[in-house]
C-alpha positions as CSV (number, residue, x, y, z in Angstrom):
1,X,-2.0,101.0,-74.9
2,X,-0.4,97.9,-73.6
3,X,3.0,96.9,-74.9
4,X,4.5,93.8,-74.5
5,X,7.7,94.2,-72.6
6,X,9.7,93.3,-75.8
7,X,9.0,96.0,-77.7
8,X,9.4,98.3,-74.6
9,X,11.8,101.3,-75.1
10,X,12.4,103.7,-72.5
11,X,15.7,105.2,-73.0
12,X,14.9,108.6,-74.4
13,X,18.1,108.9,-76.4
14,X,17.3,106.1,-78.4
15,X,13.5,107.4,-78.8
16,X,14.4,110.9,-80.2
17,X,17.0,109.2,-82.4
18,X,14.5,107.0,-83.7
19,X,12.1,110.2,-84.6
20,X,14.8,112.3,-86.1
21,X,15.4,109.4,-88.4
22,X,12.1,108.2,-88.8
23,X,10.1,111.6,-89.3
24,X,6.5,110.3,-90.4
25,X,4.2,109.0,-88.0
26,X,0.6,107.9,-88.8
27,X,-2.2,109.6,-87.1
28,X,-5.5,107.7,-86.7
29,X,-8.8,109.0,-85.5
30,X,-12.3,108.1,-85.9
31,X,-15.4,110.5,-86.9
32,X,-18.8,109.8,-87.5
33,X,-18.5,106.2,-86.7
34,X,-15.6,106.2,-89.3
35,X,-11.3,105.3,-88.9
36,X,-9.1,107.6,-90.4
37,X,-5.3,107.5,-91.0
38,X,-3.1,109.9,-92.4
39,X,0.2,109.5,-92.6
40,X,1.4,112.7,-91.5
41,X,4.7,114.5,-90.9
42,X,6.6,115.0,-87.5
43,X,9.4,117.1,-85.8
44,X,10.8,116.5,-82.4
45,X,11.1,119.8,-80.5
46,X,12.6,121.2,-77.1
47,X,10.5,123.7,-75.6
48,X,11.6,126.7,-73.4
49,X,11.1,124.2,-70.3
50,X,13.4,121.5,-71.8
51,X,10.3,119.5,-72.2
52,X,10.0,117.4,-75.5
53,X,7.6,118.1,-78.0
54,X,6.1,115.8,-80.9
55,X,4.8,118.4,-83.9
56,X,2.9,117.3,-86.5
57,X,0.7,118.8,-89.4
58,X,-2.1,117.8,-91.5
59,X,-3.6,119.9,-94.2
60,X,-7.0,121.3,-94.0
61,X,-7.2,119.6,-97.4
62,X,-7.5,116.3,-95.6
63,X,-11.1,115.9,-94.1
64,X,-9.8,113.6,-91.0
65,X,-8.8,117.1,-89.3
66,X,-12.1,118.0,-89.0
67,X,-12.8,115.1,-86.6
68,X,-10.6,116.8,-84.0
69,X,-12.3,120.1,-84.0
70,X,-15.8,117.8,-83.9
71,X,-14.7,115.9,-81.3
């Protein structure tokens, strides 16, 4: 996705202390033709490689996770 180079960020403090303190993100997908977009919870992880992760969750309740497992 192309981003202007105003709203560019690439110091990686400032990125994870933007997603501890802002911990909803909005996922969007499309299925059949269809958008969907579910604002959805997220954690910011370290894994054992001191890699970050980005983990989110979306209830089987919600039919938009069926467009992943679809698609």
């Amino acid at each position: 996705m192309y981003t202007p180079e105003i709203y560019k960020n690439e110091n990686s403090e400032e990125i994870n202390k933007f997603l501890q303190e802002n911990s909803f993100g909005i996922l969007i997908n499309q299925s059949n033709g269809k958008l969907c977009a579910t604002h959805i919870p997220l954690e910011l992880d370290v894994n054992k490689e001191g890699e970050d992760v980005l983990y989110g969750h979306i209830s089987k309740e919600n039919p938009q996770w069926k467009g992943f497992t679809d698609n």
